[in-house]
C-alpha positions, 0 to 999 in steps of 0.5 A: 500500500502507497500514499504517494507521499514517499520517496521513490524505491527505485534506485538511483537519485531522487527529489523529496520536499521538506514537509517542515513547519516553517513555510518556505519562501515563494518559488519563482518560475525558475525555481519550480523549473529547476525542480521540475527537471530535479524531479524527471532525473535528479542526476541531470547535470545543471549545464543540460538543465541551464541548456534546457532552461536557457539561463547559465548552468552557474545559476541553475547550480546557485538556484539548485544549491539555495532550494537545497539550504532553504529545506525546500528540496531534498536530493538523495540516492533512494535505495529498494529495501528488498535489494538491501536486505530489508524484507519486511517492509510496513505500516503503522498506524498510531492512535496516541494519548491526545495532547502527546502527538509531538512527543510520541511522532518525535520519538518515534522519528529516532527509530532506525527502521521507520522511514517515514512518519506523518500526523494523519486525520482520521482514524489514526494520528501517526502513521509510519513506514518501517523497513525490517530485515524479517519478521523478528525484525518487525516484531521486535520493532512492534513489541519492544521500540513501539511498545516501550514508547509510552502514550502510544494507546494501539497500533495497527499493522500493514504489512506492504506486499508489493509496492505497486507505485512511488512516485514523487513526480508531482511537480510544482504549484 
């Protein structure tokens, strides 16, 4: 299962925004072009993208550096977890005491195994992706780490079969 919201398994480089609290300052045309090209191949080279865009590689490459430092984009060589050796990917939905979401989300976020973790409306209030090796792997994550976290009240468990799609192309506003 997929919210479309996590970076892309294959592998190779990949563009992932910062979902951060702070807002980010206005994207200009250029900005929201240069990730738009980040986003088709994070591995472009500027000079292509300055040549595509009509405007010097010097500054796609300032551009690009600055989206970098403001926490707007992210360029990372994403990894497939069963290539690696991490079998048993899942999610985890959270119901937590309330007043505690900050706390728990953060503690939880220092986990190893969880790769991703978002407040969600709804029937839960967190949800996580971990990556485990196994089984074991999974229930010592379940049993021990989550369950030593306290004001967590349930979980629930998706264990992730077949990624059917992941994708980060959504572009810009």
């Amino acid at each position: 299962m997929h919210t479309g919201l996590k970076p892309p398994r294959l592998a190779g480089m990949a563009i992932r925004s910062n979902r951060g609290r702070t807002p980010h300052p206005a994207l200009d045309d250029l900005d929201r072009a240069i990730i738009g090209c980040l986003q088709a191949d994070g591995r472009r080279p500027y000079a292509r993208i300055g040549r595509e865009l009509s405007v010097p590689e010097a500054t796609v490459r300032q551009r690009a550096e600055r989206l970098v430092e403001r926490g707007v984009i992210q360029i990372v060589g994403v990894t497939n977890p069963l290539a690696m050796g991490f079998g048993q990917p899942a999610l985890i939905g959270m119901r937590v005491e309330p007043g505690r979401i900050e706390e728990i989300a953060e503690r939880i976020a220092g986990l190893p195994e969880v790769t991703y973790l978002v407040v969600v409306a709804g029937r839960f209030d967190l949800l996580c992706e971990v990556v485990c090796e196994d089984n074991e792997h999974l229930l010592s994550v379940l049993t021990d780490r989550l369950a030593a976290i306290e004001g967590i009240r349930s979980t629930e468990t998706m264990v992730e079969l077949r990624f059917v799609k992941e994708s980060y192309q959504w572009g810009t506003r």
